[in-house]
N, C-alpha and C positions, 0 to 999 in steps of 0.2 A: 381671676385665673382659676376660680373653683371648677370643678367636673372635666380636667384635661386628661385625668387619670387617676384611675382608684388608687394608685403611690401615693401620688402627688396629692389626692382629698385626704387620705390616712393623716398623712404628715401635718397636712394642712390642721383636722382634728388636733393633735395631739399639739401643735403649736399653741392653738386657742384654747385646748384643754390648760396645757400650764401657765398662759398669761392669766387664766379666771384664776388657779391656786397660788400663781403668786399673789395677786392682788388679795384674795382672800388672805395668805398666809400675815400679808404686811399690816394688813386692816386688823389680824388679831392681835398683832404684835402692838400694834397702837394702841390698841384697849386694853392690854394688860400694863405698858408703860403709862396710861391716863391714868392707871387706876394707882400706882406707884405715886403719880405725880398728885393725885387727891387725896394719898393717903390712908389705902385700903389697909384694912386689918393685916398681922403678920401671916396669919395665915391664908389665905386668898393671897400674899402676893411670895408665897413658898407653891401654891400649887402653878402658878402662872410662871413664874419666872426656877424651873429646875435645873439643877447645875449639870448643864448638859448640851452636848452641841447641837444647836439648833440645824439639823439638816433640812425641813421643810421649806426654811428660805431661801434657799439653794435651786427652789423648783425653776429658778431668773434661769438660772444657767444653761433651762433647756433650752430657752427660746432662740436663740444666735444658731445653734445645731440645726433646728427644727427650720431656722428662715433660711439658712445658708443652705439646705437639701432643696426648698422650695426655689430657692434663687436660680440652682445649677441646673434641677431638673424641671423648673417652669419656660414658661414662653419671655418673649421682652419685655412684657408689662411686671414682672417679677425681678428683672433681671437686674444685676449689680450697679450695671448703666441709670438706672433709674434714682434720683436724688434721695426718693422715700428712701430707698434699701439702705442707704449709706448714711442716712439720718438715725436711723432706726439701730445700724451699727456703732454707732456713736453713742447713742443714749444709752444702748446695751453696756458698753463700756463705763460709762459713767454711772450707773446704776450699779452694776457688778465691782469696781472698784470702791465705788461710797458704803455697799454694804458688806466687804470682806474689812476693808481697812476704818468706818466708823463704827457702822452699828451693830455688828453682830459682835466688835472687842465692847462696844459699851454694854450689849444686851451680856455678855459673861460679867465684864464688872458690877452690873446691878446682880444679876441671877448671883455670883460669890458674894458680895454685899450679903444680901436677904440672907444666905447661908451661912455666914458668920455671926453678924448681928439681928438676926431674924427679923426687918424689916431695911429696905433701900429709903434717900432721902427721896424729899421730895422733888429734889431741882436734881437727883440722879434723874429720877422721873422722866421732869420736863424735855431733860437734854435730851435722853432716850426719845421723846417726843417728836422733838426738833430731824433727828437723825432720819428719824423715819417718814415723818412727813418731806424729805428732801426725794427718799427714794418713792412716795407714793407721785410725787410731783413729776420725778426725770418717768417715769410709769405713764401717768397720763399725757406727756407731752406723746411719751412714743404710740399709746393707744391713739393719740388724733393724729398722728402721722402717718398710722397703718391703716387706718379708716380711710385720710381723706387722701393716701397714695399720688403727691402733687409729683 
């Protein structure tokens, strides 16, 4: 449904621009909770983990905005009728709830941890690990969802 109109491509852009920053954002977030769970020095995981609200994970939230404009103001092949769209609705929500209500309260409790006791355990680490790889995973099912558009 690419090139029906320079709206609709913008939007398009900007949808795929924040699926790549989230995915990036989660992949970093992973590597600073691996490095928790290995045991990095106190410092490296004071600079990775700041007591501080993580808005760049946030960037999820664009995506549902970004599909629902594509959805209303594309052809039928986008349209809500469409299983993909409502698949992709779905994981959205489950993605968006697994990371308001697990990982971003566990990504404060390690980040206060480090700040009280200048470094997190190690199994805070893994959990943190665990959390995040749930959301890289509902991520990739919805990337082959929007790929293969069944």
């Amino acid at each position: 449904m690419i090139a029906t109109s320079v709206a609709y491509d913008l939007v398009f852009i900007v949808h795929i621009m924040a699926a790549v920053a989230t995915i990036i954002v989660f992949v970093t977030m992973r590597v600073a909770a691996m490095g928790v769970a290995r045991g990095v020095d106190a410092k490296t995981q004071a600079v990775r983990f700041p007591e501080r609200r993580n808005w760049a994970a946030r960037a999820l939230h664009v995506l549902p905005i970004t599909g629902v404009i594509m959805s209303l103001s594309g052809g039928h092949s986008v349209s809500f009728s469409r299983p993909w769209v409502g698949v992709g609705i779905i994981l959205y929500l489950a993605a968006a709830g697994h990371l308001e209500a697990r990982t971003l309260p566990e990504e404060r409790v390690v980040a206060s941890t480090i700040a009280r006791d200048g470094v997190a355990s190690r199994a805070q680490g893994r959990h943190l690990v665990g959390s995040i790889d749930i959301l890289l995973a509902l991520i990739a099912v919805a990337l082959v969802t929007m790929l293969v558009q069944y």
